[in-house]
N, C-alpha and C positions, 0 to 999 in steps of 0.2 A: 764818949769822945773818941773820935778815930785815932788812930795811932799810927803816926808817919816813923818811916822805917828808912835810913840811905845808906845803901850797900858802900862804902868807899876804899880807896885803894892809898896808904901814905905817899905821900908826892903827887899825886895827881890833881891835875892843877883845875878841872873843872869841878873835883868834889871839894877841895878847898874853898872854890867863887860860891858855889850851893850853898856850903857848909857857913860861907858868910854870911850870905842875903837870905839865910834864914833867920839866924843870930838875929841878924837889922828889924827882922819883921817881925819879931817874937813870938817866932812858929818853932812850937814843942816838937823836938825830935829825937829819933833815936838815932844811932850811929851803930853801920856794921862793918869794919875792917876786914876785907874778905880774907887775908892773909893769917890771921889770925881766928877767925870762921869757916873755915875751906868746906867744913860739911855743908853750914847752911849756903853758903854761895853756890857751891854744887847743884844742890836742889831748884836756886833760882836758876841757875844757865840751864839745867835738865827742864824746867816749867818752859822758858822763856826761849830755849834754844839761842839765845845771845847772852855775851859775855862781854859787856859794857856798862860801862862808870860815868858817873853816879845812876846807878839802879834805884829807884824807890819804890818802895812797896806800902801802903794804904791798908791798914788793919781795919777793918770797918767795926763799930761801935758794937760790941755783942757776940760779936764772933771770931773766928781765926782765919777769914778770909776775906779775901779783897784784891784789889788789883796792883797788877804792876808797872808801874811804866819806864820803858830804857830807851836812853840816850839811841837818836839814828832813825825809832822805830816809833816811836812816840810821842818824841819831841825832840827838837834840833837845837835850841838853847838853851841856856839859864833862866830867862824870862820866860821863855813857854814853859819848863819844866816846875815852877814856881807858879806859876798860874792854874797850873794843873793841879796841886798839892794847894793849891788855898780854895778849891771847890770842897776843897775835902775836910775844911779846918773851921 
């Protein structure tokens, strides 16, 4: 099973709307507080060269890699960024 990964930031009001409409779907996830993670967030804005929330990252089944996709650059909504993450689920 892949393993869905949300970069998030406390207060931020677009990782809360994700963090809900995932809840609703009953899509397994992990939660990464980048404030509280600074290394691993480091590495995703160093990968990814952007530094935008809700970040998710797609563990693929077997491995320790997979893709990223951010807010701006890969999806513009909650409903596209959701669509995206249930290809994967």
């Amino acid at each position: 099973m892949n393993q869905i990964i949300v970069f998030t930031l406390n207060g931020c009001g677009h990782c809360v709307e994700l963090k809900k409409s995932l809840h609703e779907l009953k899509i397994i996830f992990n939660e990464i507080e980048i404030t509280e993670n600074e290394g691993i967030w480091n590495q995703v804005v160093e990968q990814t060269g952007h530094n935008s929330l809700p970040t998710v990252y797609i563990g693929i089944s077997g491995g320790d890699e997979g893709p990223v996709f951010v807010p701006g650059r890969d999806f513009n909504s909650k409903d596209e960024c959701l669509e995206i993450i249930k290809k994967y689920v």
